[in-house]
C-alpha positions in Angstrom: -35.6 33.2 -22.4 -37.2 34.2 -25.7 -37.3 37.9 -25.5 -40.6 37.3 -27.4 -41.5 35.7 -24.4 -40.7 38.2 -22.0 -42.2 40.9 -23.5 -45.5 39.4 -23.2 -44.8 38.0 -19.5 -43.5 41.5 -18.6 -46.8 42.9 -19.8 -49.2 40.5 -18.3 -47.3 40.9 -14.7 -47.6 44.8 -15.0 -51.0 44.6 -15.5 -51.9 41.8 -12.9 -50.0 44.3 -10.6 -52.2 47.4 -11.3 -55.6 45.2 -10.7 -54.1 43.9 -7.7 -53.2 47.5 -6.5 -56.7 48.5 -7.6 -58.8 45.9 -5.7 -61.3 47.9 -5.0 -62.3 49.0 -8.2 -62.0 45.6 -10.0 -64.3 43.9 -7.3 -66.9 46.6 -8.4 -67.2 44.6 -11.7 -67.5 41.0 -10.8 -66.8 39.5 -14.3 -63.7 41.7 -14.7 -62.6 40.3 -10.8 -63.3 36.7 -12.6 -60.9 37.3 -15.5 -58.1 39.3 -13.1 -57.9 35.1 -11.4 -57.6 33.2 -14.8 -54.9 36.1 -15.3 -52.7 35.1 -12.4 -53.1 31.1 -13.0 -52.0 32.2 -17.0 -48.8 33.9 -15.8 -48.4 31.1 -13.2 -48.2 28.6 -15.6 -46.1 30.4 -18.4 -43.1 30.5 -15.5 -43.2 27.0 -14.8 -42.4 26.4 -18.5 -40.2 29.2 -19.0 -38.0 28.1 -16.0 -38.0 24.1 -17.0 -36.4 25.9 -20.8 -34.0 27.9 -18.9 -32.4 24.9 -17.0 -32.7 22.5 -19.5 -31.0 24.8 -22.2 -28.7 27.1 -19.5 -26.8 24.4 -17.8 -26.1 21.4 -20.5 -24.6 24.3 -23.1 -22.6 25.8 -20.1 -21.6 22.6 -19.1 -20.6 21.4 -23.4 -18.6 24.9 -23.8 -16.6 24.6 -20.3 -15.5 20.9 -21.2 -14.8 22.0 -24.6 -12.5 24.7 -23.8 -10.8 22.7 -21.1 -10.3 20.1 -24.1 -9.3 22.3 -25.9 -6.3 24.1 -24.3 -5.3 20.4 -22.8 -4.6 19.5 -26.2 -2.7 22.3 -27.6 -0.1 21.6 -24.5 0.3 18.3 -25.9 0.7 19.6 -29.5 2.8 22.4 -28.4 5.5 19.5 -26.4 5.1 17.6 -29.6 5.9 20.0 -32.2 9.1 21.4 -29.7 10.3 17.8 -29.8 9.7 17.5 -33.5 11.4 20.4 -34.2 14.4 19.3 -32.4 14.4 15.9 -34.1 14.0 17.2 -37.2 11.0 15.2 -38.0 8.7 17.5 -40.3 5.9 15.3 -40.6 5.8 14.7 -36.9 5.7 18.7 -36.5 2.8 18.9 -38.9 0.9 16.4 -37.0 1.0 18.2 -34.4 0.8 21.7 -35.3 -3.0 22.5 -33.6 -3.3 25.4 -31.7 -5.7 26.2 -29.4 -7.7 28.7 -31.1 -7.9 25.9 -33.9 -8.7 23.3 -31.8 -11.7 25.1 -30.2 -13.6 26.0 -33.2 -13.4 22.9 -34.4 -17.1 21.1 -34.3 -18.1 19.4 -31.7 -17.7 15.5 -33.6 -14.8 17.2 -35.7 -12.6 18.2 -32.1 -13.6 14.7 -30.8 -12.5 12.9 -33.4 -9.4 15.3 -33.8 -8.1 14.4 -30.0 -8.2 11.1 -30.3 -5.8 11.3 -33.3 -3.6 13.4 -31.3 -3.6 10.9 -28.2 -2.8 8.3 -30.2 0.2 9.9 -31.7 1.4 11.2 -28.0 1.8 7.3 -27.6 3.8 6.8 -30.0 6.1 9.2 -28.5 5.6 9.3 -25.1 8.7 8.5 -23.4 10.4 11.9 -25.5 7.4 14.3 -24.6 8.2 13.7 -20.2 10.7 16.1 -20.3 7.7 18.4 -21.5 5.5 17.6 -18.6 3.6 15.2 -20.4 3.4 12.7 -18.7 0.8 9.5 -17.6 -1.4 11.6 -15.1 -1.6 14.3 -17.4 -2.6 12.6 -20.5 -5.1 10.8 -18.3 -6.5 14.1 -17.3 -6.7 14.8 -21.5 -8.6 11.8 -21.7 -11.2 12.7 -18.7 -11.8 16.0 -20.1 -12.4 14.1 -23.7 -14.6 12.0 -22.1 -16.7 14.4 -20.5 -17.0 16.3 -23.7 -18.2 13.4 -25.7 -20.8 12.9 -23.5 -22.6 16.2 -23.4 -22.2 15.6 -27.0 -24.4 12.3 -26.5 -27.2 14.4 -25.2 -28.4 16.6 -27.9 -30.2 14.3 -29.7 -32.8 14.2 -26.5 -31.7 17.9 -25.0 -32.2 19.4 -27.8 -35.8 18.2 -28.9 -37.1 18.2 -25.5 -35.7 22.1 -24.7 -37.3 22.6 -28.8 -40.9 21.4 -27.6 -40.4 23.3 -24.3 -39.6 26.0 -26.2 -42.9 25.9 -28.5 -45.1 25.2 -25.1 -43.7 28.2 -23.7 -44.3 30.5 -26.9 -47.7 29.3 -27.2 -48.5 30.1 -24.1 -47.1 33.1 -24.3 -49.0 34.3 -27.3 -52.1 33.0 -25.3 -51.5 35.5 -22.4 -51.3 38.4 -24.4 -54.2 37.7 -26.3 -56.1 36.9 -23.0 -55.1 40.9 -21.9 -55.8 41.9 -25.4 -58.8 40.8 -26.5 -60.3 39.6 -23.5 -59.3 41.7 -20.6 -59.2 45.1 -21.6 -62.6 44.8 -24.0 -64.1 43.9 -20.6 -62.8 46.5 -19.1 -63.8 49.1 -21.5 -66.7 49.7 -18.3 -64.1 51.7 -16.5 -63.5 54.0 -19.2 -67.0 55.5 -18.1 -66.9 54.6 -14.1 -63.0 54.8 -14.0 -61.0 56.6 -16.7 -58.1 56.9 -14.6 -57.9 53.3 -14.1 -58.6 52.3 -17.5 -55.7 54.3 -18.8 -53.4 52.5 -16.4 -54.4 49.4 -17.9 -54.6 50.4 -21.2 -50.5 51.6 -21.0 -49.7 48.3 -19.5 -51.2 46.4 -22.3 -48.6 48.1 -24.7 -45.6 46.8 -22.9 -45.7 43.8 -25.2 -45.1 46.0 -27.9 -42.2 48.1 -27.2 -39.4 47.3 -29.7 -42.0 47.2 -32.5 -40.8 49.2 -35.4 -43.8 51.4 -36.6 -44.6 53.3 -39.8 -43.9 56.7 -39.8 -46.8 58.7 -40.1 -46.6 62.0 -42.7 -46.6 65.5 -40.7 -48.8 67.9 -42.6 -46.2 69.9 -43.7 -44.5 66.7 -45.7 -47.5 66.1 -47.2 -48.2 69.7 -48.1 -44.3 69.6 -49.7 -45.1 66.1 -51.7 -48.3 67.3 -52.7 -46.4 70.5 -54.2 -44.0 68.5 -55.6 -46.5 66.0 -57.5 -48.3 69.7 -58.7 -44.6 71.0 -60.3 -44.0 68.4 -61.9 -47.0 67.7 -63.4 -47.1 71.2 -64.7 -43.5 70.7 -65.9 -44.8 67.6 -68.2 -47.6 69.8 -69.1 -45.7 72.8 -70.6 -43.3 70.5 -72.9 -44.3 69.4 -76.2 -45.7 66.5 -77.5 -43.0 64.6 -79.3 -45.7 64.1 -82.1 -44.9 68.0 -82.4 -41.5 67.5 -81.8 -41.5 65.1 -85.0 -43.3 67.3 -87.6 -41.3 70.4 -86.9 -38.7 68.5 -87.9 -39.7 67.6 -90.7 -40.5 70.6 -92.1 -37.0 72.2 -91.3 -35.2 69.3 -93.5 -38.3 69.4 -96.6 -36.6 70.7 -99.4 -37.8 74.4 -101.1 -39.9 73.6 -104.1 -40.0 77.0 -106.5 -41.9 76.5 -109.7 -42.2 72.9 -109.6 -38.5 72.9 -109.4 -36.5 71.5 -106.4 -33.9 73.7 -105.7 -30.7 71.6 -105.5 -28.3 74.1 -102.9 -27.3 77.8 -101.9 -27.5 80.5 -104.6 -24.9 83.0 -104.7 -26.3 86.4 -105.9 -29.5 85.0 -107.1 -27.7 82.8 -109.3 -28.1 79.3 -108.3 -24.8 77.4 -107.6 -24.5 74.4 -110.3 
């Protein structure tokens, strides 16, 4: 079952159980008593539907994989008898028709590994009579073909399986989100009254409710001393941007360093060597 599902089945049954234990209290509040009913026909009704999706789904892919697998190793016997004899014949083309092992064999697709033992069973007849020695033989191949046969058709049900276990599977989700939102928003606002007559009992409830939700990932929530350390953080380095200068600075300082030394409306040209300026 859709663990979706069971979460919120789980949840509903842990609370029907604690207003069933609590009988008392809930017949105190008749409307409350009303909704604690429609509750139990709710839950009723979700695992009719969840158990129609279990056995249509369960059974038919067991049933696919254990005829598959049986197909499977059937096959390679043949294919392993086939390739021995090629071998010994020398027949290299033979070998390679044959050369399927088990492993390959089973994770072929479904339509794929159908079409793939046929093609073998025909070419076991075409060398039957050398493959006895192998244990090969009539009863055995027709026990290759029964298994075949009983793997093609699981493989003629999906088409109907599969869209009637989908719709099953959408019916029981839907009713599923129903329940829960039934608890959620209908049950527990009307039982907010116990909070004042019956804390103890509302807090029962009120855990119960959150079953649904276990699993959830939730967003951590910033300790004080994180946001103490971010908020000194954000204050350093906002200082540190502060202190530097602006590159506008930066630019001009430059500048000046690289402007050359005017001295009587004369540019001096390079370094002077004891006043006497180099030529």
């Amino acid at each position: 079952m859709d663990r979706k599902i069971t979460s919120r089945l789980n949840m509903a049954n842990a609370f029907k159980q604690i207003c069933d234990d609590n009988q008392a209290t809930v017949k105190k509040m008749p409307t409350f008593e009303s909704l604690v009913a429609t509750l139990g026909i709710k839950i009723t009704n979700l695992k009719l539907v969840a158990k129609q999706l279990d056995t249509k789904n369960g059974g038919y892919r067991k049933d696919k994989i254990n005829w598959k697998e049986q197909l499977s190793l059937l096959l390679s016997v043949v294919c392993g008898a086939g390739v021995s004899y090629a071998k010994t014949a020398g027949d290299i083309v033979l070998q390679e028709k044959f050369a399927f092992a088990e492993t390959a064999l089973s994770g072929q697709r479904d339509t794929e590994l159908i079409g793939t033992a046929n093609s073998i069973i025909e070419l076991q007849e075409t060398v039957a009579a050398q493959l006895l020695g192998n244990g090969i033989t009539s009863d055995f191949m027709n026990e290759v073909k029964a298994a075949l046969a009983n793997f093609e058709a699981k493989n003629t049900l999906p088409i109907v399986n599969v869209y009637a276990g989908e719709a099953k599977r959408e019916e029981a989700m839907k009713l599923a989100f129903e329940l829960s939102d039934f608890v959620l928003q209908n049950m527990m606002k009307a039982a907010l009254i116990f909070k004042i007559t019956d804390p103890g009992f509302y807090m029962t409830l009120e855990n119960a409710s959150h079953i649904s939700k276990v699993g959830v990932r939730r967003e951590e929530v910033p300790t004080k001393q994180a946001v103490a350390s971010n908020d000194a953080q954000g204050a350093t380095e906002q200082k540190s941007v502060q202190e530097q200068p602006a590159t506008t600075d930066l630019l001009e300082n430059a500048v000046q360093e690289i402007k050359p030394v005017e001295n009587a409306g004369e540019v001096s040209m390079g370094p002077t060597t004891n006043g006497v300026e180099a030529k």
